[in-house]
Backbone bond lengths (Angstrom), bond angles and torsions (degrees), N, CA, C in turn:
res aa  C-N    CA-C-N  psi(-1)  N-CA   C-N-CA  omega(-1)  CA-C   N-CA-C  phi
1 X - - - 1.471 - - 1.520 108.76 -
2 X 1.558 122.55 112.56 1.378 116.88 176.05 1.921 112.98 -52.42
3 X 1.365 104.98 151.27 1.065 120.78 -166.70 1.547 126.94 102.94
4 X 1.977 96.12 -69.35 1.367 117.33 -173.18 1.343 117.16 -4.58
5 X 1.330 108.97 -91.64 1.528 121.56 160.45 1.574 129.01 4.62
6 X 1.439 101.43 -62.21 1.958 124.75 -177.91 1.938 94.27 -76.31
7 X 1.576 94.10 -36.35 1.441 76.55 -174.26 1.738 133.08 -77.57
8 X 1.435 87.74 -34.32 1.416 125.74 159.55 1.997 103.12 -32.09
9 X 1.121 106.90 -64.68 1.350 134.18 -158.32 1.776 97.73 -72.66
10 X 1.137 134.11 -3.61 2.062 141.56 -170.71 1.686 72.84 -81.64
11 X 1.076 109.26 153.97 1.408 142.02 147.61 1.487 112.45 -118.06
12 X 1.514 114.13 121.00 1.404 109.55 -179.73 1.792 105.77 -108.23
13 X 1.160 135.53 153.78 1.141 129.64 151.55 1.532 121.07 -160.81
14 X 1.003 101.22 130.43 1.930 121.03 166.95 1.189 104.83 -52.15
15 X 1.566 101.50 127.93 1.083 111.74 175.13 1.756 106.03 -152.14
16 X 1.268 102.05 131.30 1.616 121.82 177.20 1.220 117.37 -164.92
17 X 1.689 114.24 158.84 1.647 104.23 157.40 1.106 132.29 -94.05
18 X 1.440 113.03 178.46 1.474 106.28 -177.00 1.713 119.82 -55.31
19 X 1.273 130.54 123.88 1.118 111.11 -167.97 1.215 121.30 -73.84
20 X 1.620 123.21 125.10 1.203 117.89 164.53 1.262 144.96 -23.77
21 X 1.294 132.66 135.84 1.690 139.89 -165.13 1.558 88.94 -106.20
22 X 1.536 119.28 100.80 1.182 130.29 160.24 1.544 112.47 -100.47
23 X 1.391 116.43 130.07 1.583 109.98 178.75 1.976 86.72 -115.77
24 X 1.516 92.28 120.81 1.629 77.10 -172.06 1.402 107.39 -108.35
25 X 1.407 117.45 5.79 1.724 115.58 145.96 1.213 124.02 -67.06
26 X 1.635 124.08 -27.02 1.371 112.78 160.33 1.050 111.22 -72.91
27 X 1.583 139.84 -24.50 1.537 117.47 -172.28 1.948 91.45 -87.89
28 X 0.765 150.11 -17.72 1.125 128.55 -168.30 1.699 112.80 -103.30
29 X 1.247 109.54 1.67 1.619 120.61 159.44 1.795 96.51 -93.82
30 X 0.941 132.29 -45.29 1.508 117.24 161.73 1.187 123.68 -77.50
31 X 1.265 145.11 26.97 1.309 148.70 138.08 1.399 114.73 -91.45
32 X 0.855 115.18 -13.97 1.812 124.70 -172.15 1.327 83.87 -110.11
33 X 1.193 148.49 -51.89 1.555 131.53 173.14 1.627 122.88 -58.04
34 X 1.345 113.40 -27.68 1.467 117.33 153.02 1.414 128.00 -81.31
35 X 0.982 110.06 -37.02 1.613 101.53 156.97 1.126 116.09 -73.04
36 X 1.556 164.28 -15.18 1.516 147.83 104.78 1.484 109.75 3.14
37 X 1.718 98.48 -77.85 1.449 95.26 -161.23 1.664 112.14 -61.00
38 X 1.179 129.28 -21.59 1.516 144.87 -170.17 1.702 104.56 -77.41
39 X 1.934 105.30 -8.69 1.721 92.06 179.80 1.106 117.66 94.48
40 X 1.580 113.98 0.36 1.735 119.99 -173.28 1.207 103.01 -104.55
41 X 1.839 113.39 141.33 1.432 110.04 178.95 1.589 90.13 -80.19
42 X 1.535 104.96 142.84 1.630 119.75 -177.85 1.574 86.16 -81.72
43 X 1.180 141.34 -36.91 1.731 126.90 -158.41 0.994 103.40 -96.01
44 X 1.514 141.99 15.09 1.188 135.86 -171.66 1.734 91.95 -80.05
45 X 1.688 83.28 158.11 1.738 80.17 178.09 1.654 122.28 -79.73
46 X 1.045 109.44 -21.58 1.717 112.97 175.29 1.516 115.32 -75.89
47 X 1.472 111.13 -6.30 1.643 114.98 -158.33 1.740 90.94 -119.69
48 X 1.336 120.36 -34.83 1.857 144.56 -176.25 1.668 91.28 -14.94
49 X 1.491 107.07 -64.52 1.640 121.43 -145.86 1.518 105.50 -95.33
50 X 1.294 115.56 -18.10 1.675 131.11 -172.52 1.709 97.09 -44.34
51 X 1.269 121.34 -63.12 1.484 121.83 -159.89 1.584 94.51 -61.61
52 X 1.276 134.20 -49.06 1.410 126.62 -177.77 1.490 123.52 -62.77
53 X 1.609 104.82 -45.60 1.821 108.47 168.37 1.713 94.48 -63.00
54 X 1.251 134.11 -50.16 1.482 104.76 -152.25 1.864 108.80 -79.09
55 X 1.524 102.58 -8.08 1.644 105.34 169.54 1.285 117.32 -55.60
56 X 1.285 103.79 -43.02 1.521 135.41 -153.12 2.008 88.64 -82.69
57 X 1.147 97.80 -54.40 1.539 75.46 -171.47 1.519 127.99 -100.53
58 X 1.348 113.13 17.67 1.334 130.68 158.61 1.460 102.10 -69.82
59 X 1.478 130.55 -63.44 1.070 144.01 156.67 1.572 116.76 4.19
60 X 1.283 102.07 -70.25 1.358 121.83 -159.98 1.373 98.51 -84.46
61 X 1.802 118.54 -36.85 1.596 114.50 168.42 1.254 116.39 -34.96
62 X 1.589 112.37 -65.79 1.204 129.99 -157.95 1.636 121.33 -91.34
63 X 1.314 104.14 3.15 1.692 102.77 173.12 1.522 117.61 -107.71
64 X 1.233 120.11 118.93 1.591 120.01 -174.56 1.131 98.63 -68.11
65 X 1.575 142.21 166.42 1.064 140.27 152.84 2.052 113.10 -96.84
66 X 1.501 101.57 147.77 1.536 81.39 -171.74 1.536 127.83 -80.49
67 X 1.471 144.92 -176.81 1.000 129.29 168.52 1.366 121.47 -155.07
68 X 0.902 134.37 174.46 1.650 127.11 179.47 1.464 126.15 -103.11
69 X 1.121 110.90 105.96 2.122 122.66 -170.64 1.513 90.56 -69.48
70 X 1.677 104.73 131.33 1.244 96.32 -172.80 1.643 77.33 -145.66
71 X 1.864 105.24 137.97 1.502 99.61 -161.44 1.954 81.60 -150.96
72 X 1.623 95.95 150.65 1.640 95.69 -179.36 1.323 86.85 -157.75
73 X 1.496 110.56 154.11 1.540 139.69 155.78 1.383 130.28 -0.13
74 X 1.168 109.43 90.33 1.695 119.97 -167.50 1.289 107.61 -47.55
75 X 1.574 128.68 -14.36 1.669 126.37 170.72 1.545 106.56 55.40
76 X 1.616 119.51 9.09 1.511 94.59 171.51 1.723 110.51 114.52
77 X 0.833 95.56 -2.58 1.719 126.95 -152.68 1.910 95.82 -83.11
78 X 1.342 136.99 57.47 1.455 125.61 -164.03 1.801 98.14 -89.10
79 X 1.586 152.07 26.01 1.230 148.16 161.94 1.189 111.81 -86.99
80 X 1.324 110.54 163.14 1.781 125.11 -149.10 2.105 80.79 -92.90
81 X 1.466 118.92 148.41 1.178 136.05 -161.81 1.595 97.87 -115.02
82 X 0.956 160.24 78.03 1.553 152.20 -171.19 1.454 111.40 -114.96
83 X 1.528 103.58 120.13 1.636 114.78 178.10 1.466 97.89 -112.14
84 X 1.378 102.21 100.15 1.904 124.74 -176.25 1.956 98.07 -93.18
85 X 1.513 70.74 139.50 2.214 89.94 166.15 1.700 88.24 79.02
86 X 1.251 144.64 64.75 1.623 135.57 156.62 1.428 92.54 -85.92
87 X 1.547 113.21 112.39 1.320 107.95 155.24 1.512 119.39 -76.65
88 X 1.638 102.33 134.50 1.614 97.75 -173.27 1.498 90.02 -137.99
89 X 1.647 118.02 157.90 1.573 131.84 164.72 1.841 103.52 -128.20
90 X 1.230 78.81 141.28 2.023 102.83 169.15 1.494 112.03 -117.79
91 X 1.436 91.43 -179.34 1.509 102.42 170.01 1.794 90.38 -135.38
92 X 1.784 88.55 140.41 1.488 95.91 169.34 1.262 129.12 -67.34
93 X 1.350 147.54 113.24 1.509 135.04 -164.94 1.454 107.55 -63.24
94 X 1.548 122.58 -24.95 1.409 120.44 -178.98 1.745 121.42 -74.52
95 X 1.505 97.56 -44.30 1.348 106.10 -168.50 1.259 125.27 -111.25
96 X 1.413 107.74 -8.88 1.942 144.58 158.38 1.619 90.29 78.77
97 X 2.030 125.56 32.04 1.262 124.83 -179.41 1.265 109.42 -87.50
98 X 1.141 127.32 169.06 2.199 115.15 167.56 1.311 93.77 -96.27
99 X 1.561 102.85 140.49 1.583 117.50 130.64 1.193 141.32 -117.58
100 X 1.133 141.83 150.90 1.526 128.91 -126.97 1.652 87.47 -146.61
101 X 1.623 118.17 165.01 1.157 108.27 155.79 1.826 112.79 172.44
102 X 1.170 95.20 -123.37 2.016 95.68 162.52 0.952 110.14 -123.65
103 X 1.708 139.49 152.80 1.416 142.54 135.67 1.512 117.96 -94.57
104 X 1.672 107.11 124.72 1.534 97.57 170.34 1.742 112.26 -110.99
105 X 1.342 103.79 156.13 1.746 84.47 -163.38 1.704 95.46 -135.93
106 X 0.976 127.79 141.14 1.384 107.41 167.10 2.236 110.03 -157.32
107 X 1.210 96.78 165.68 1.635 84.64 -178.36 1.825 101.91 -136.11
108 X 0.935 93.78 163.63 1.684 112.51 159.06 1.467 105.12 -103.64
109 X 1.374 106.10 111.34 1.847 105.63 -175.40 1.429 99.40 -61.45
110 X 1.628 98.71 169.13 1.855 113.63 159.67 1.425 89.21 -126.16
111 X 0.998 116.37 -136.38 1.403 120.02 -170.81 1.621 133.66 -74.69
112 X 1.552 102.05 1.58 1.674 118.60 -165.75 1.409 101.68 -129.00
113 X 0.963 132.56 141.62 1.536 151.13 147.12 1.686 123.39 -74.65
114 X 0.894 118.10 133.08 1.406 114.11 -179.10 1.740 105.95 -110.27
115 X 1.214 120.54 145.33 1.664 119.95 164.86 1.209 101.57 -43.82
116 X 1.530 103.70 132.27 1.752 91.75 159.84 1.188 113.82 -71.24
117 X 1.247 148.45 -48.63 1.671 152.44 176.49 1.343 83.21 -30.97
118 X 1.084 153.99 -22.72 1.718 120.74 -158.75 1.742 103.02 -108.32
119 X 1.537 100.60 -4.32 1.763 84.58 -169.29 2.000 101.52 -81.31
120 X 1.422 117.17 -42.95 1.338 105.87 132.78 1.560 143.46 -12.99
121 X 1.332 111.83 -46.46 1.480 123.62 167.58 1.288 115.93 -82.30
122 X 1.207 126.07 -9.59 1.839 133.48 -164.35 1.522 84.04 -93.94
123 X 1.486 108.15 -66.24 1.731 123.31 -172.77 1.717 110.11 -45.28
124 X 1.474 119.07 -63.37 1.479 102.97 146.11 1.772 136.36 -27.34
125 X 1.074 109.17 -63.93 1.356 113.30 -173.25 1.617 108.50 -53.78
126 X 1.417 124.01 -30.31 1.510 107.09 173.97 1.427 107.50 -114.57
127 X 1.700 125.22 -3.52 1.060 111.46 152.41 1.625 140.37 -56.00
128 X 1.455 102.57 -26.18 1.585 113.83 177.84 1.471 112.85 -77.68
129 X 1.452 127.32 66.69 1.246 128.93 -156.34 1.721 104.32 -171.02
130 X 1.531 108.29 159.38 1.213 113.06 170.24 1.343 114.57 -54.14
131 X 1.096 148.47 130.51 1.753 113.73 178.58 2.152 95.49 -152.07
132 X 1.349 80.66 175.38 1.544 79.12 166.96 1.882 87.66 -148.03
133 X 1.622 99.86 141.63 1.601 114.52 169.62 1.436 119.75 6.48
134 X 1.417 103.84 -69.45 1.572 124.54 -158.49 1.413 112.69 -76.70
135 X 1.207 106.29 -38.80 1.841 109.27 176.36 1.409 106.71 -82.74
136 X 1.247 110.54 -34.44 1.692 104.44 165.22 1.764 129.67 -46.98
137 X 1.137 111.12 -49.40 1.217 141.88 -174.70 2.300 95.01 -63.28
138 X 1.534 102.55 -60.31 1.066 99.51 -155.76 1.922 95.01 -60.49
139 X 1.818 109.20 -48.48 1.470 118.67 -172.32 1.575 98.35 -32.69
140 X 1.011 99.31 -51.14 2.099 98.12 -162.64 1.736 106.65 -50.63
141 X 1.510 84.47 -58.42 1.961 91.32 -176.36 1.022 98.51 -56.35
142 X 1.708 144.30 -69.93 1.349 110.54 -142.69 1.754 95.99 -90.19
143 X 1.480 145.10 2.30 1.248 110.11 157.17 1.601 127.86 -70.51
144 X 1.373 111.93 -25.39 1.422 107.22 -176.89 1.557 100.00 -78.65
145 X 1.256 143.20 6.20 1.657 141.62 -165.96 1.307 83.32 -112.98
146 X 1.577 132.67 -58.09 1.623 103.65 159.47 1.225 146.35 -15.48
147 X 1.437 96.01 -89.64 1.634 132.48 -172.54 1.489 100.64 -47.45
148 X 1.410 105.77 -50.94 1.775 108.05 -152.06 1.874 94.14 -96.52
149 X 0.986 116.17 -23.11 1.670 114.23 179.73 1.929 96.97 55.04
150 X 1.671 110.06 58.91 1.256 113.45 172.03 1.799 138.80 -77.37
151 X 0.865 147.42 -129.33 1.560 139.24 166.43 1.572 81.63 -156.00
152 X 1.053 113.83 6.25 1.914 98.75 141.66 1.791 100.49 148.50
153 X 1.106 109.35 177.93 1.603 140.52 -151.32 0.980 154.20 -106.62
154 X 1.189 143.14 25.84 1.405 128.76 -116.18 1.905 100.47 -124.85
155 X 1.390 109.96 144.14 1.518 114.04 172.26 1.534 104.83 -146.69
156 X 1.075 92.40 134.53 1.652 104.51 146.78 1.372 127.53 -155.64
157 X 1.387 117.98 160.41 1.063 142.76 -134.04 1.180 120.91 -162.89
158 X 1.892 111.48 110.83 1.229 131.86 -140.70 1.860 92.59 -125.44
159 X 1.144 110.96 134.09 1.989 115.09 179.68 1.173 138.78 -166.92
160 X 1.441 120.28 119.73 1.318 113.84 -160.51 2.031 106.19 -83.65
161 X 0.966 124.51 132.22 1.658 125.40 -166.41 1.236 109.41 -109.70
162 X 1.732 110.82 104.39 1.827 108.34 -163.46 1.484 100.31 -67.50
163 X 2.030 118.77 -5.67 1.821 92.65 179.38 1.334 107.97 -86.21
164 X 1.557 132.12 9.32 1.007 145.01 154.31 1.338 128.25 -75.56
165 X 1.318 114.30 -45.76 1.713 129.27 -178.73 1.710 101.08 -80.44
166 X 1.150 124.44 -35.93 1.532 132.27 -162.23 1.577 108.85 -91.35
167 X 1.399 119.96 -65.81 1.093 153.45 -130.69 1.765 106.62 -125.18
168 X 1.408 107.51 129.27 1.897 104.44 164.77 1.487 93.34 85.93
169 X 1.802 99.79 -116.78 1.525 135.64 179.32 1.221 109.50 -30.20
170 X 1.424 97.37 -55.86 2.035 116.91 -148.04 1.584 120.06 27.56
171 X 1.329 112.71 83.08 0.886 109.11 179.30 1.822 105.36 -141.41
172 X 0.995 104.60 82.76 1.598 133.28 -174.06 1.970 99.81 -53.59
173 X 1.546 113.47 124.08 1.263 134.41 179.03 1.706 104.02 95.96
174 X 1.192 103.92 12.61 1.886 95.43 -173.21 1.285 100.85 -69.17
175 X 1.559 141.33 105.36 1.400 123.57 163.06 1.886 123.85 -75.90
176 X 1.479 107.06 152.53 1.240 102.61 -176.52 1.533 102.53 -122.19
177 X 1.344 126.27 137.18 1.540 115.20 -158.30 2.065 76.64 -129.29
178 X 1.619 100.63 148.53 1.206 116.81 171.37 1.506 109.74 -131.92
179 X 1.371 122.08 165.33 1.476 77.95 -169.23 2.236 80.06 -159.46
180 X 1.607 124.27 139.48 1.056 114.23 -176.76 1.296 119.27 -153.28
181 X 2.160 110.71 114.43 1.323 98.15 -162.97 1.429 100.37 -129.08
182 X 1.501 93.20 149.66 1.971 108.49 -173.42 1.754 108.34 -98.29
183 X 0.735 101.73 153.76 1.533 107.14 161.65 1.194 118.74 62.76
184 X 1.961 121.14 -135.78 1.530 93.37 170.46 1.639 117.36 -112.54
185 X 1.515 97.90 66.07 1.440 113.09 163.37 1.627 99.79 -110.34
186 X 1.363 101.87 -11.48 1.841 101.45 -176.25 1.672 94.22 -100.02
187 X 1.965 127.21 -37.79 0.989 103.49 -152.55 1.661 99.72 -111.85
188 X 1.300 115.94 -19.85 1.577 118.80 176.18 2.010 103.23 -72.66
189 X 1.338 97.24 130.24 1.558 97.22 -177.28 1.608 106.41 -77.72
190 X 1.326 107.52 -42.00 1.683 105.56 -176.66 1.536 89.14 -67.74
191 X 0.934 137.76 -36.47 1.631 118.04 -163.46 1.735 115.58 -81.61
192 X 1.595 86.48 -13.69 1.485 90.83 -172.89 1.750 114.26 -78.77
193 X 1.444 99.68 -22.79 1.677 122.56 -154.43 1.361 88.20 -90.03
194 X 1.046 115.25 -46.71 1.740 119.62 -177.68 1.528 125.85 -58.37
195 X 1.277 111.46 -42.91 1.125 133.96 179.60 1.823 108.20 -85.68
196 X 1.669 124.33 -5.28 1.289 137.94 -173.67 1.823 96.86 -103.79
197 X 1.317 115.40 -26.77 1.507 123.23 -152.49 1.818 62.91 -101.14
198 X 0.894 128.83 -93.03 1.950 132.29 -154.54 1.696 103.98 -24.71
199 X 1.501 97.52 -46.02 1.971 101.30 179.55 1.230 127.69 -93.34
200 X 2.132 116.77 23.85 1.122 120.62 -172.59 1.757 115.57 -58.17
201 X 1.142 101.86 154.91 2.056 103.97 -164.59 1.671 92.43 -66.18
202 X 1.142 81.97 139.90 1.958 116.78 -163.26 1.516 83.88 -127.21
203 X 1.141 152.32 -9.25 1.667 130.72 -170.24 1.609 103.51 -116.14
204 X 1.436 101.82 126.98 1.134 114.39 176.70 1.551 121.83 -100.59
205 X 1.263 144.12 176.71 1.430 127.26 157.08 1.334 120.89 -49.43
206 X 0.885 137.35 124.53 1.449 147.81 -164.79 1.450 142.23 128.33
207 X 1.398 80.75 -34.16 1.788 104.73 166.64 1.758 97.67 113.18
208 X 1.577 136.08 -6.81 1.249 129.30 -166.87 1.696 117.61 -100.96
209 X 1.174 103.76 173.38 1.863 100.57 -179.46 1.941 94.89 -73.92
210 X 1.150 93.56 154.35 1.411 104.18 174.40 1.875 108.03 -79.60
């Protein structure tokens, strides 16, 4: 049967995290206890609904949605794969502010291909989380050096940090680039340079691709 074979050959797999245990009557009796302590009448009518919207959208910050890794037959295929400009947002674990910015992701196949739509979906899955820059950056690389069993790795990761732009410093457009490579995107120099020239900084002040 034409096809069979190619079709035969999809690897599908589920993939999510454990889903979070949100009790969102405790967060919204502690949002109404910070807005107290902050000097705000909690019964006012513009302030009434605040503890329930901000339950509600912590919620939605912090829950990845799941999706299916779907990976097939490199066919021969040995060039570096790079999905440039992933817009992604966090929350700071220190200051519970967002920072927002680009993800660049790219691999040296081994024997499997991954959807591109999903390296986007990987970057979600640990973006929806408390996080700070650096552990973000590393989560991505070493799950796809798992999953995909590649000949190497590469991420970076470009972000503007509102406890930076808002807060302290304040100094609004500061980008912070992290950057994390496996294999021989870390140890081949031409592969490394190549794959550095594909993820040159695209973020300008503003938060957009250049």
């Amino acid at each position: 049967m034409p096809g069979a074979e190619s079709r035969a050959s999809l690897a599908l797999v589920d993939v999510g995290a454990a889903p979070r245990s949100i009790d969102h009557e405790a967060v919204q009796r502690a949002v109404a206890d910070l807005l107290g302590a902050l000097g705000e009448d909690v019964d006012a009518e513009g302030v009434r609904e605040t503890p329930r919207r901000v339950a509600g959208a912590y919620a939605e910050l912090l829950t990845s949605p799941p999706f299916r890794l779907t990976t097939f037959p490199s066919e021969g295929y040995e060039g570096l794969i790079v999905a440039r400009s992933i817009p992604f947002h966090s929350l700071c674990m220190h200051h519970l502010l967002p920072f927002r910015g680009l993800a660049h992701v790219g691999y040296l196949p081994g024997e499997r291909l991954v959807g591109l739509s999903k390296l986007a979906r990987v970057v979600e899955l640990f973006a929806r989380d408390l996080q700070i820059q650096e552990r973000l950056t590393v989560q991505i690389a070493d799950w796809l050096e798992a999953a995909l069993r590649p000949a190497g790795v590469g991420v970076v990761l470009e972000a503007e940090h509102m406890c930076v732009s808002l807060r302290g410093v304040q100094r609004p457009g500061a980008c912070t680039v992290t950057s994390a490579l496996r294999g021989a995107i870390r140890d081949d120099e031409h592969t490394r340079q190549e794959f550095l020239d594909l993820t040159a900084r695209t973020f300008h002040q503003g938060g957009t691709a250049a």
